[in-house]
N, C-alpha and C positions, 0 to 999 in steps of 0.2 A: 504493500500500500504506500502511495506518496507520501511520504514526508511533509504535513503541513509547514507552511513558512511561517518565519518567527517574525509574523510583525501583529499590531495589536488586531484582535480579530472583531469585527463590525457586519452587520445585514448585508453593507455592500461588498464585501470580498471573501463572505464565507463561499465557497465551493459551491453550485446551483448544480439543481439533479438533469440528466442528460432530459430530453424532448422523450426520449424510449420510456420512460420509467424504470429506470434501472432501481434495485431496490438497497443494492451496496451504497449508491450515490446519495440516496436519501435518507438514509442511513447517516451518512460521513456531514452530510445536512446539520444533521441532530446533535452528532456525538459533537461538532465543531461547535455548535451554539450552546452545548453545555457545558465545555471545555471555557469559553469564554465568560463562562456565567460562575465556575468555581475558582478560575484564576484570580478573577475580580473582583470575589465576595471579601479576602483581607482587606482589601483597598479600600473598597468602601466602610468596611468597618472601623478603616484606620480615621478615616475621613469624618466620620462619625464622632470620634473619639477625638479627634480635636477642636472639636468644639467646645462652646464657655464653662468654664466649671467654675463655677461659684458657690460660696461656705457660707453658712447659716449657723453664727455662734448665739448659745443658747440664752444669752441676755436679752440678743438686739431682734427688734422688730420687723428687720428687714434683713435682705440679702447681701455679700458682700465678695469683693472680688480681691485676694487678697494673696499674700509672695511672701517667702520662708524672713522669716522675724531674725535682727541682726543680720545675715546675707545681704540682705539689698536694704539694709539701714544706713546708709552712706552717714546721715545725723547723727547717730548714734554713740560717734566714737570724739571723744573732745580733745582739746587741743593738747593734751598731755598725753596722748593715743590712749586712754583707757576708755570703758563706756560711761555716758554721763550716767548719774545715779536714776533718772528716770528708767532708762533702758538696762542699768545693771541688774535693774530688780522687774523686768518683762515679763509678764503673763505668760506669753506666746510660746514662750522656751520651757515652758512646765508645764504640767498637767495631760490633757486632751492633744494638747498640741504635738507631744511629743511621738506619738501614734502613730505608726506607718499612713495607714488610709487618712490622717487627717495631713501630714506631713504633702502627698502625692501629688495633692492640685495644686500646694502652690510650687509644687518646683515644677509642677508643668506646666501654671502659668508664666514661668520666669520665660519660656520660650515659646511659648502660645501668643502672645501681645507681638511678639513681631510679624504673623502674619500677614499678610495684604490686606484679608478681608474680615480682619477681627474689630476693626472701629464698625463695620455692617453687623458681622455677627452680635457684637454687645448692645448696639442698637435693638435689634430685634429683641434679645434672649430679655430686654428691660421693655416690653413692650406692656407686660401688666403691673410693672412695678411701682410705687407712689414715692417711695421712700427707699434711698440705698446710702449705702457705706462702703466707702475704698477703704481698704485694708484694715481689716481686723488685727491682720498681723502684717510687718514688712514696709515697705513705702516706696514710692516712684522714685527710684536711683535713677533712672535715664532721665534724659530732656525727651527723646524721643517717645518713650512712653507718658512720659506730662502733655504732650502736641498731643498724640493719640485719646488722651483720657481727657483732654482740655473739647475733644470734637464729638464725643461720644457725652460728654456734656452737654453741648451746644445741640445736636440733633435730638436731645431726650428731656426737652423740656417740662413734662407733665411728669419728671422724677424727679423728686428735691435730695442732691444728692450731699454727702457730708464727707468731705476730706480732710483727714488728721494727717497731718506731715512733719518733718522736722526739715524737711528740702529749703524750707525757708534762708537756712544757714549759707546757702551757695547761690551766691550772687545769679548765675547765670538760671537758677529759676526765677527767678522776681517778675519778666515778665506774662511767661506762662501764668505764676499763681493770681498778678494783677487780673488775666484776660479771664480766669476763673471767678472770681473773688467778684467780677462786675456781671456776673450772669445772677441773676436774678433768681434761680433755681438751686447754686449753687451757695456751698458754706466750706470756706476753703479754713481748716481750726487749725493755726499754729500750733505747735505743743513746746510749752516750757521742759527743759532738764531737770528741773527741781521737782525735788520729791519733798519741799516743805514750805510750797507756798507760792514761791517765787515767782512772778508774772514776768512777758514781754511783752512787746511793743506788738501792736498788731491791732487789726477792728475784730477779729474774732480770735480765741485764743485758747487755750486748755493750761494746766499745772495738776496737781497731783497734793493734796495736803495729808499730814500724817490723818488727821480724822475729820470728821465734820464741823466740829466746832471751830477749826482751825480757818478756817476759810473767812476771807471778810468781805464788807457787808456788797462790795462792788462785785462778788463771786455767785455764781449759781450752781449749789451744791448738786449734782448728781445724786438723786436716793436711790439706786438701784439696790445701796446697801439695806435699805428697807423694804424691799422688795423680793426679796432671794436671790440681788445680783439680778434684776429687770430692769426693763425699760419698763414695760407695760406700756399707757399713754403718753407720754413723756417724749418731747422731740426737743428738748434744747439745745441737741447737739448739731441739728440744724436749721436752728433759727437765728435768724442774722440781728436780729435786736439786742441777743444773747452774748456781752462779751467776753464773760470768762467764766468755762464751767470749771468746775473744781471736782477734783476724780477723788474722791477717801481713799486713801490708800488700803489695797487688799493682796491676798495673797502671801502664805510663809516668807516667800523671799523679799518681795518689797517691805513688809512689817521688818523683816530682821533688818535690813539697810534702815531702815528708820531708827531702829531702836540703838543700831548702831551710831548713827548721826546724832543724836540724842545728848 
């Protein structure tokens, strides 16, 4: 029997049965279109499979699209190269987080955002969304991903969405997070390094107090810690009237850095 040719096989160049009826020919018909149908079926499953994966941590009331915690924390690390006390005592690096299957999206988002048609795919995948969060864990190290997520902004208007960064620290984002910061649906939250108080400069902005009472009066304390660690109804983190939410500090390792600091 011939040897089929190795090129991708299509309706129009699979083999067509003689005028006779031969039944070998119609035959080689078949086995050719099913040969095309098993070679193909990884493919598409690969194709499938790189689509948006987005994390749903158990506080927040929405979805979030989010890349391996410290890894792609460029902010993180302060001028003495060590990490700043915010980030030394990170959520993200304990717990749940540590988990293979919660680990997997975001290292496969660290290579999924550079696709061509991922500002379209993230578009659609927020199609029923009202309310989202960038990074649960992690933060836009590129510029090129800040353009990407600054456009996936801009086409997804009817989602208010809520950016906690420390990218603020590098000059060359300033104007990306300005073109964020003036959309009307977005809440671009600086985040302070301090884990006892200490605000920046900014219209919208985050810090981290040892407890609630610690917080002052220009502050809006976050009660999830009244809540079981919820949000519940609660969207101050992105509301733009809101300019500094106050995070209680939680968690063994942020409590120990505090008590240590103490």
């Amino acid at each position: 029997m011939e040897t089929p040719a190795q090129t991708v096989p299509t309706m129009d160049n699979l083999k067509k049965p003689h005028d006779s009826g031969d039944i070998m020919d119609r035959s080689l018909v078949v086995l050719q279109w099913s040969f095309m149908r098993v070679q193909w079926a990884p493919y598409t499953y690969e194709v499938k499979h790189m689509a948006i994966k987005l994390s749903k941590a158990g506080k927040m009331p929405c979805r979030s699209w989010s890349l391996e915690a410290l890894k792609t924390c460029a902010g993180s690390v302060g001028n003495d190269g060590k990490l700043v006390p915010a980030c030394a005592g990170c959520y993200a690096t304990t717990g749940n987080y540590r988990f293979p299957n919660v680990k997997a999206p975001r290292e496969h988002n660290r290579e999924d955002w550079k696709r061509d048609s991922w500002v379209d795919d993230m578009v659609a995948e927020l199609d029923n969304d009202r309310y989202f969060r960038w990074f649960d864990s992690g933060d836009m190290y590129s510029i090129k991903l800040a353009q990407k997520m600054l456009e996936v902004m801009k086409r997804t208007p009817w989602v208010n969405h809520w950016l906690p960064t420390r990218m603020h620290k590098f000059a060359k984002f300033a104007a990306v997070i300005a073109e964020m910061e003036a959309l009307p649906n977005v809440v671009v939250r600086l985040s302070s390094d301090s884990i006892t108080g200490e605000t920046i400069d900014g219209a919208t902005t985050s810090t981290i107090v040892p407890f609630a009472e610690d917080a002052t009066e220009s502050m809006t304390v976050c009660e999830a810690y009244t809540r079981q660690g919820k949000c519940a109804s609660c969207r101050a983190c992105w509301n733009k009237s809101v300019a500094v939410v106050a995070y209680p500090a939680h968690g063994k390792k942020m409590l120990g850095l505090i008590a240590k600091a103490a």
